[in-house]
N, C-alpha and C positions, 0 to 999 in steps of 0.2 A: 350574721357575719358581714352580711352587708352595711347595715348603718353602722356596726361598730367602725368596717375601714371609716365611712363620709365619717363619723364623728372623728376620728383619732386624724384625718383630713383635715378639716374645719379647725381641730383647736391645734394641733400642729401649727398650720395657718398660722392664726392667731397669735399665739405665744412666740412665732419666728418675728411676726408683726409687732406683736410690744416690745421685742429687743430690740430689732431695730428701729425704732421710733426713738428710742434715749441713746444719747449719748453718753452720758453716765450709766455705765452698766451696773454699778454699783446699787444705784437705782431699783433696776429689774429683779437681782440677784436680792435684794433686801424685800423685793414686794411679798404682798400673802400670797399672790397668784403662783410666783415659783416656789415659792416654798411649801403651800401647799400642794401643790404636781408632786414635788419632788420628793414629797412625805408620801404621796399617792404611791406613785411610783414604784418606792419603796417596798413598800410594804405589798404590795401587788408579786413583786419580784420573790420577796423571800416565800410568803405563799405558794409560789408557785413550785420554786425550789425545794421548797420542804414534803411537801404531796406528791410530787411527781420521782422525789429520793427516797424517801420513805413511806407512801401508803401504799399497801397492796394494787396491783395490776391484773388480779385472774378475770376479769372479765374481759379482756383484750379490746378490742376496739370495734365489732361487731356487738349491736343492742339488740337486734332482733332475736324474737322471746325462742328459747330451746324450745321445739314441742316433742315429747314425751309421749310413744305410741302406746294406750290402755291393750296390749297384748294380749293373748291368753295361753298360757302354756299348757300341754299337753294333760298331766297330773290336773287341772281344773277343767279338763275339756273331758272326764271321762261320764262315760253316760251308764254306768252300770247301775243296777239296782239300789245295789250296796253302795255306792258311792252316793249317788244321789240322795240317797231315803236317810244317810248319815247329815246332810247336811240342813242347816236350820232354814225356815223360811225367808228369812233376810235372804241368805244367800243364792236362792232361786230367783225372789224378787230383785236384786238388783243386777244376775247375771241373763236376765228378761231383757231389764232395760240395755242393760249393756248388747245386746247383740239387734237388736229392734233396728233394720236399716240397715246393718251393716254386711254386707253381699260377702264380704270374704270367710263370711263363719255361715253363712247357708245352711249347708251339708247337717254342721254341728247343729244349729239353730230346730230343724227337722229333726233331728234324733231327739232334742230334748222334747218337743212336742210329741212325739210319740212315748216315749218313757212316759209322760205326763198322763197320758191320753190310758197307759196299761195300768197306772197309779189307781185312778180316778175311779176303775171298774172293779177294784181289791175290794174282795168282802171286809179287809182289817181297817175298819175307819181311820185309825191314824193314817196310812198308808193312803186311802181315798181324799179325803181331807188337804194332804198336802197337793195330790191330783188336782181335784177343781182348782185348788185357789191359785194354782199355777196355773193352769188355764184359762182361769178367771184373768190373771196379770196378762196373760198374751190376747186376750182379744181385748180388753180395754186397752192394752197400747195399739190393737188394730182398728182400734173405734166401732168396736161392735157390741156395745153397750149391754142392750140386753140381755145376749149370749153370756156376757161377763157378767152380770147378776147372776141369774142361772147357774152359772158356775157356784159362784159365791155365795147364795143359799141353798146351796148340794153339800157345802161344808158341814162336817157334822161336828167335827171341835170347833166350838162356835171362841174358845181362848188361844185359838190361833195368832200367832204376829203375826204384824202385820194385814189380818183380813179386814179388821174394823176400818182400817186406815183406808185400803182399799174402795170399802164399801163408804165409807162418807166421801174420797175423791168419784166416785160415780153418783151420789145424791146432788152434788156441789156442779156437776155437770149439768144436771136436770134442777138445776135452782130450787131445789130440794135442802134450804139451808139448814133451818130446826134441826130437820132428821140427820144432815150430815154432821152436825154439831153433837150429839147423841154419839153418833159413829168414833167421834173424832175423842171423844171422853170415853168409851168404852175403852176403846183402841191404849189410851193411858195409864189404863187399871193392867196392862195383860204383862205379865215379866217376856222381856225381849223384845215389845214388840216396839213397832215407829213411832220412838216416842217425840225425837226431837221435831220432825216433820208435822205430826199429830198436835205436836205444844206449839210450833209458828205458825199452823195454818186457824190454829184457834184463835191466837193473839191478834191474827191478821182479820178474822172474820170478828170477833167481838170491839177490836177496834175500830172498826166499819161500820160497827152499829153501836160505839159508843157506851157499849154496857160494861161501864166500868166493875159493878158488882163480879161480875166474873173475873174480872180479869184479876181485881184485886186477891180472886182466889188462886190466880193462874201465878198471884208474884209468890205465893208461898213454897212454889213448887222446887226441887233442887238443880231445876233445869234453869231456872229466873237471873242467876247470876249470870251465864254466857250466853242464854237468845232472848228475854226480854229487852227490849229497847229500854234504855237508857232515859230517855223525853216523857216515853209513852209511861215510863213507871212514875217520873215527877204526875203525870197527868193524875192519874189511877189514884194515885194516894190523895192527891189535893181534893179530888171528888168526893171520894171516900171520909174527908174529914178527920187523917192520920195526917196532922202536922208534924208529929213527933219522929215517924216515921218518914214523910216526907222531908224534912232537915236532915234526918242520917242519910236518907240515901242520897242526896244534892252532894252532902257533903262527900260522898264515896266517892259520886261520879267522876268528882272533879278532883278525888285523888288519884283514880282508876286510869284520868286523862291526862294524866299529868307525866309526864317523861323528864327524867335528867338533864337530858342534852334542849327540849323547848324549855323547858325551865329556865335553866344559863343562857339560854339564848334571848327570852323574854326580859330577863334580867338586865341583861349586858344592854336589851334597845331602852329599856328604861333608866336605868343608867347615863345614857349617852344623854337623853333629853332631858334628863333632870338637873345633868350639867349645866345644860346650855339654858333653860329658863333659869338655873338659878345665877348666871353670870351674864343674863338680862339686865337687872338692874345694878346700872354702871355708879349709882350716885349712891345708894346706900339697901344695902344687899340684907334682907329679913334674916333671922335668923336659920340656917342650915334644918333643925328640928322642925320647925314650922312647915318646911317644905315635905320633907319627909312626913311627917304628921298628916298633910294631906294628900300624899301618894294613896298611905295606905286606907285615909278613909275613902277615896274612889273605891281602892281595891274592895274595902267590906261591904259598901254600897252597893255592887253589885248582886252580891244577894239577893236585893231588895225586886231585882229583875226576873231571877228564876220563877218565881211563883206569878206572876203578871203574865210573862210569857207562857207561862204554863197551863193557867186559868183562860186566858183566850183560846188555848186550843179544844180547851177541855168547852164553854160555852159558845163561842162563836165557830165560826164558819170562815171567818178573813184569811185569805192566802192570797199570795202570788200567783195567778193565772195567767200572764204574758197581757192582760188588756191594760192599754194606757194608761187610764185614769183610775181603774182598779189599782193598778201595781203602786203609783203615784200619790194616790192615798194611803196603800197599804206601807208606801217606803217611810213618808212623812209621820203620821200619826202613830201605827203600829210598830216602826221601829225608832224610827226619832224622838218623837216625842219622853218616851218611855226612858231609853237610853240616855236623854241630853236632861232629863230630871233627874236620872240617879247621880251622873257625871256631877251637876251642877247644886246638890245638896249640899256637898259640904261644903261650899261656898257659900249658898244660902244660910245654914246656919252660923258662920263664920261674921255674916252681914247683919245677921240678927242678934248676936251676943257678943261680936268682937268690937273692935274699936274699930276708926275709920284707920284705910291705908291708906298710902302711896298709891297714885293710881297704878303703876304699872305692876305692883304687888296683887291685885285684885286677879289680874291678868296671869303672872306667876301662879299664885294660888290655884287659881281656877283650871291651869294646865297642867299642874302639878297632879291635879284629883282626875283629872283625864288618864293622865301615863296608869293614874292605881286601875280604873279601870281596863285599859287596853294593855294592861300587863296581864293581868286572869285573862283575858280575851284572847291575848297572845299565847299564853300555857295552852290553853284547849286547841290554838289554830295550831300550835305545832306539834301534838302527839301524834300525827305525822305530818314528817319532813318533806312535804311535797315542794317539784322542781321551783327554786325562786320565792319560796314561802317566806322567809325570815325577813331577807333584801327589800324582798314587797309590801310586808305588812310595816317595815321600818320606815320604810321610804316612803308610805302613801297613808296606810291606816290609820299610825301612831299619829302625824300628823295632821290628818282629819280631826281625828276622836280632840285633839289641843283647841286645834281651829274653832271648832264649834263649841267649846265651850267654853272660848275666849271671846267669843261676839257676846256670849250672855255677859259676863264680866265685864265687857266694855259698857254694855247699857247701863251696868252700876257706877261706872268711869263718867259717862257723859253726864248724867244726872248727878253725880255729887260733883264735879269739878267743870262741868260745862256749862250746865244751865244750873247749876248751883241750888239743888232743891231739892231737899230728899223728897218731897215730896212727889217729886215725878217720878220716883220708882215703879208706884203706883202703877204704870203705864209703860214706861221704859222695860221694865225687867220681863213682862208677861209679849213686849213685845220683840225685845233681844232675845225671849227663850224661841217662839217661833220660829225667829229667825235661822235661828240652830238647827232648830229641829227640820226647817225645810233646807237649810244646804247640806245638811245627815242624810234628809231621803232625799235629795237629787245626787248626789253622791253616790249612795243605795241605786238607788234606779238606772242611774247611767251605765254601773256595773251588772245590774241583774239585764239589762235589757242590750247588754255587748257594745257601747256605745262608746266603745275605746277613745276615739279622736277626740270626740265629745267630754270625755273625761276627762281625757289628758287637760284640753284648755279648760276646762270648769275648774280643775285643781289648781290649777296655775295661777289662775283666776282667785281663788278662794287664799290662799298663799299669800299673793300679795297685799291682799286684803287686811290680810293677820298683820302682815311688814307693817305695814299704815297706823294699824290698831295700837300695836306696839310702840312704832314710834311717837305718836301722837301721846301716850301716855307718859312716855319719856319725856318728850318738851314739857308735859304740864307736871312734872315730880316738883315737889317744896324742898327737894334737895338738889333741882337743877346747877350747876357750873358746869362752863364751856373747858373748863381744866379737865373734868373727866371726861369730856364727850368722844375723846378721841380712841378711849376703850374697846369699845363696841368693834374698830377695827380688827381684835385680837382672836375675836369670835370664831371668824373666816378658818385660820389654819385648824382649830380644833373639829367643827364642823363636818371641814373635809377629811381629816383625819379620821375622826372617829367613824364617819357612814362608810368609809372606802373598811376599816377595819370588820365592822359586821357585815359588808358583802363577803371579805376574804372569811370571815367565820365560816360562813354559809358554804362557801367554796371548801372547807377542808374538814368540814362537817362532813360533806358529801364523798370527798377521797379518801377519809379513815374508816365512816363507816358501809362504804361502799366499795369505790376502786378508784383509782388515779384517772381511768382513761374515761369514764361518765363525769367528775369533778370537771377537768377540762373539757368536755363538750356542752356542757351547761355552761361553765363561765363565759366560753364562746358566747355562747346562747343569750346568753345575759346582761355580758358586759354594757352593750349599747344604749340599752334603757337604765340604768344601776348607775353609767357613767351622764347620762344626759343630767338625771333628775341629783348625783351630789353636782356636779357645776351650779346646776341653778339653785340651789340649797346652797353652795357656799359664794354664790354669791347675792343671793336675795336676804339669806338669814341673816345675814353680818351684815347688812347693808343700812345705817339709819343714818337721816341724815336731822341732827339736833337743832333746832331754833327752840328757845326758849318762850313759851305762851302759844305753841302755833299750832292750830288744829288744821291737819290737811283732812282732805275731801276726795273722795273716789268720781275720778273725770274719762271720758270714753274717746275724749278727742283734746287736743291740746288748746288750753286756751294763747299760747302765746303768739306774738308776732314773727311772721315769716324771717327765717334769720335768729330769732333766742331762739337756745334753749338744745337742739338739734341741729344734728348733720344734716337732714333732710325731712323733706314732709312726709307723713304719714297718712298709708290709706286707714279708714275705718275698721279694717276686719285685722291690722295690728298695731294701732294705735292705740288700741285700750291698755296692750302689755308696756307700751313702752311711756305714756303716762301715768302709771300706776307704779312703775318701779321706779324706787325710792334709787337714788344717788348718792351716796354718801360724802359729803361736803363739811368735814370739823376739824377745820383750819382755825377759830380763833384760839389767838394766842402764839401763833405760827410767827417767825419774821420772815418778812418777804423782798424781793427786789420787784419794784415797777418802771418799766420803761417802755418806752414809744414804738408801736407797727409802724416801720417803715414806711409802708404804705398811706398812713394817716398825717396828711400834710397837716390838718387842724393842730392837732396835739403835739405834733412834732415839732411848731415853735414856739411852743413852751419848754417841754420836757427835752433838755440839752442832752441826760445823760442818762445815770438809774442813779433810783431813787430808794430810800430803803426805807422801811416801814413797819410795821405788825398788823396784824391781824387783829381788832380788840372787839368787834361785835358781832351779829349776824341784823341784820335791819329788812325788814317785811318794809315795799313800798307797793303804791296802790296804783294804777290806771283803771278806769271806769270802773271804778266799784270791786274789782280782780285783783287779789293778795297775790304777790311775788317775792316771795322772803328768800332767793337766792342773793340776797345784796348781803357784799362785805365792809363793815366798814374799817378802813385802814389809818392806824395813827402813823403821821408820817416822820420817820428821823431827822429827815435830810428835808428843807422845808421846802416846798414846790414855788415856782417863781409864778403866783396868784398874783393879779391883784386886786380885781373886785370879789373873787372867792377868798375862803381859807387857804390858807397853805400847808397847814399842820395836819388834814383827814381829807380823804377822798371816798369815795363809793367806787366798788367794781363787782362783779357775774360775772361769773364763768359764761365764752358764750356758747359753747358746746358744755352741757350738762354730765355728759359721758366721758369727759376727761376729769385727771385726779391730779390734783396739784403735790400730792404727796409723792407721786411714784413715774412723772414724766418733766423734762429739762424744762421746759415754761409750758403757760397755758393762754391763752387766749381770752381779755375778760374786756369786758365792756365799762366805760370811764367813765365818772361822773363827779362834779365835782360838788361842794357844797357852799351856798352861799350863805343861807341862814343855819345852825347848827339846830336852832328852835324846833324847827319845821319835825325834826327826828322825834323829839318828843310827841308829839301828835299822835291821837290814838293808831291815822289812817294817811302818814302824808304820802303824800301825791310825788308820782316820777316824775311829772313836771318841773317840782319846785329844785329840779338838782340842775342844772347844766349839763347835758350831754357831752363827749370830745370823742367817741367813736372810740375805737377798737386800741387795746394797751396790750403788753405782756406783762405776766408776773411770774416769778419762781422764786423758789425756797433759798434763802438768804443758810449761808453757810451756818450762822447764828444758832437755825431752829433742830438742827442736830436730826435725828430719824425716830421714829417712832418705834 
């Protein structure tokens, strides 16, 4: 409750802060920013409205669990011959346990030991029979072992329920295992007796000792469908060399786990991101099929995992045991690796029979076959609906499981369109898949080892990473124009849209099939980290900022000069997030007004008045060897009064990076002019070769209309 007020604080703030900064409110009212709130908003409201009018309320607003006293009424408390000598062994042995400790039935407790005690000394062995081995159960819950043997070989109906059971939990004490295993299978033959207890503690002891032989006679049993383990049966059979057997039952399991409501729910997340990669690429969009085509061969690919995962249990010993570099290895190799080869198959074969893409297509593709797997991933996390499951796996998993098998796809990006040679796949691709597979297990790890904070900036981290990836693929498309680039801004509203839409799922998932008043304390509960993580989702996913041929580079500190670029300097421990995020800057094509900072005497005896112009390129200029491709260059209408430069183009940068020339009354850009137009042609010219004039304003010429 607390970080949701600071956040709903903070972006309050904020948004009271971008309206008042324009004048043109028209402006603010048209950005994504309000428009997405105000779709948020929405839909938050009706949610709430709807759950709180119509789902049931019987659980009222106290969670704490009802407890239910195990009573005994009078009718079960009687201690007559006749009563007792009618009732079956079950019913002695579990009215033993039930009173064992419990000081308010004393009195009763002493009467049954006596009855017991008169049983036990009957010449009529059935009668004797039930004696010891009830006597037998009260000193073995007294721990007096022996005595309870004793008991238990005085038994003269040796097909008693219940006694085998007995007697292999007193073997199993004395590490007597064989023999209790003996016990434990007699106990199974006997009609009535313990059988479900007799069939778990078998599964538990022959699982311990790996002897699948047994076990796989223990799957024939009619008990195997509701207490054999689900994993431990994949295991049994793949040992056993029943593949045939082993495929039916995978396939049960995963119908067995499968719920309606995770279904739809799995659905609707993959859904959401199939939208959004396939309205990635803004220049020319693969065909809808194609994508679809490789959702679902993630999804069958997975299969390919069950039996790997199954087989290491079945021959190795690897587990997660809390040690560092145990766990570290175990996250990387044993789940990564495995995971980010099935994920990244159908791409691979895609790369070996298809034709070459687009690069940012490789990237699509490759995310595409992530969503088929962490969809089946998703059905199995949600057959149950545990608190924030849907929200969480939407908002972190989904796109993880993307992430990482977009770095592999990019090594196939770099190598055919970077360094230009398929032949460095060779190299590339075996070391892109790594790469995956170690930010899969630091991922893994961070979370197996509680290392929340940690995670949080590792994802943040990994996210922007993708933004870059992505963009970068974008400038190098063969279908680049600065006419579509301005698309990608449209991304923003649906984004926020759709992730605020499956929190509210999640929310009235939990008010229909629960009650109103847990719905709203969860959302409470929730809202704060749900609402943190769509902001920076709509605004880092929708965030690219296009130049044509430019590969950016992942930097931890800013290379620019004090003054570009930023409001202010950054320390080390958050300068990597704010160099790393992309700005979104696809103005050409735009017309603009440029006119003179007051302030700047230089330029000010030049520039009389404004000046109007467009927007016609994006230009990368060089200082010591360091690319800066924030430069615009502007064809000017109104001609500048030059005289040893052009008067017809100028250069200018934003000089704050974080302002948006689309959604605020001017912006702040840095002047330059140009003497030789030549110099631009250059693979690498130099900031030098422009004229400096210091600090200009520009803003959106009536002309360029709204996006």
């Amino acid at each position: 409750m607390f970080w949701l007020f600071i956040l709903f604080l903070v972006g309050s703030s904020y948004v009271f802060y971008k309206y008042r900064s324009v004048s043109n409110k028209e402006l603010f009212f048209k950005s994504p920013l309000f428009r997405s709130l105000l779709g948020s908003l929405l839909i938050f409201l009706v949610a709430v409205v709807i759950v709180n009018l119509f789902a049931s309320d019987s659980g009222g607003t106290n969670y704490e669990p009802v407890i239910v006293r195990d009573t005994l009424d009078e009718t079960t408390m009687d201690t007559s011959a006749h009563y007792m000598l009618s009732q079956k062994p079950a019913f002695h042995y579990h009215r033993i346990h039930r009173l064992e400790g419990d000081l308010q039935y004393l009195d009763y407790f002493r009467s049954l030991k006596s009855a017991y005690t008169r049983f036990a000394s009957s010449p009529d062995t059935a009668v004797s029979s039930l004696g010891n081995f009830c006597l037998g159960v009260v000193s073995m819950q007294e721990a007096r072992r022996a005595e309870a043997a004793g008991y238990f070989h005085s038994v003269s109906n040796t097909r008693l329920p219940y006694l085998h059971y007995c007697l292999g939990e007193l073997l199993l004490m004395e590490d007597k295992q064989s023999e209790a295993l003996t016990e434990y299978q007699l106990e199974m033959q006997n009609e009535g007796g313990n059988w479900i207890d007799a069939y778990t503690t078998l599964i538990r002891l022959y699982e311990s000792d790996k002897d699948y032989e047994h076990l796989r006679a223990l799957l024939e049993h009619p008990l195997a469908d509701d207490y054999f383990p689900d994993h431990l049966a994949n295991e049994t059979l793949l040992y056993v060399n029943d593949w045939s057997g082993y495929i039916a039952h995978a396939f049960l399991t995963l119908a067995d786990r499968t719920s309606w409501i995770g279904f739809w729910a799995a659905l609707l997340i993959s859904i959401t991101w199939l939208i959004y990669i396939f309205r990635l690429n803004v220049f020319k969009r693969s065909p809808l099929i194609n994508l679809v085509a490789m959702f679902f061969s993630g999804a069958f690919f997975v299969l390919l995992l069950l039996p790997f995962n199954d087989l290491m249990e079945v021959y190795t010993t690897l587990s997660i045991n809390g040690g560092f570099w145990n766990d570290l290895f175990y996250c990387i190799f044993i789940i990564g690796v495995p995971e980010e080869f099935v994920k990244a198959l159908p791409l691979l074969l895609l790369l070996l029979f298809g034709k070459r893409l687009d690069p940012v297509n490789y990237i699509v593709y490759g995310a595409a076959s992530a969503l088929g797997f962490a969809f089946v991933e998703n059905i199995l996390y949600f057959y149950q609906l545990k608190d924030g499951i849907i929200h969480g796996r939407a908002y972190l998993s989904v796109i993880g499981h993307m992430v990482d098998t977009s770095f592999v796809a990019y090594g196939v990006v770099w190598g055919l369109y970077q360094i230009k040679d398929k032949r460095s796949l060779r190299y590339l691709l075996p070391l892109s898949f790594m790469v995956a597979a170690g930010v899969h297990g630091l991922y893994d790890f961070l979370l197996f080892h509680n290392q929340l904070l940690l995670f949080f900036l590792f994802f943040i981290f990994i996210v922007q990473l993708w933004i870059i990836v992505i963009n970068n693929c974008l400038n190098n498309s063969s279908y680049f124009t600065y006419s579509a680039a301005r698309k990608t801004e449209h991304i923003r509203i649906f984004i926020t849209l759709a992730l605020t839409a499956i929190f509210v799922l999640e929310y009235m998932v939990v008010g229909f099939s629960s009650h109103a008043s847990l719905a709203n304390v969860q959302l409470l509960r929730n809202s704060g980290v749900a609402c943190f993580l769509i902001v920076f989702f709509s605004t880092n996913l929708s965030s690219f900022d296009l130049i044509k041929g430019y590969w950016r580079t992942i930097r931890f500190v800013s290379r620019e000069k004090r003054g570009y670029g930023g409001r202010q300097a950054r320390t080390l421990l958050t300068s990597w997030y704010f160099v790393n995020a992309v700005q979104s800057h696809n103005y050409v094509g735009l017309d603009v007004i440029v006119y003179n900072d007051q302030y700047n005497r230089t330029l000010g005896e030049l520039l009389d008045g404004e000046y109007e112009g467009k927007i016609v390129n994006r230009i990368t200029l060089y200082e010591d060897h360091i690319a800066d491709p924030q430069w615009f260059l502007v064809k000017m209408t109104r001609l500048l009064p030059f005289d040893a430069d052009r008067p017809d183009y100028v250069l200018v940068k934003l000089r704050f990076q974080e302002d948006s020339l689309l959604y605020e009354d001017e912006v702040q850009v840095f002047f330059k002019s140009i003497t030789d137009a030549a110099v631009l042609r250059e693979s690498k010219p130099s900031k030098e070769a422009f004229p400096f004039y210091g600090w200009a304003y520009i803003r959106l010429s009536s002309n360029s209309g709204s996006m």
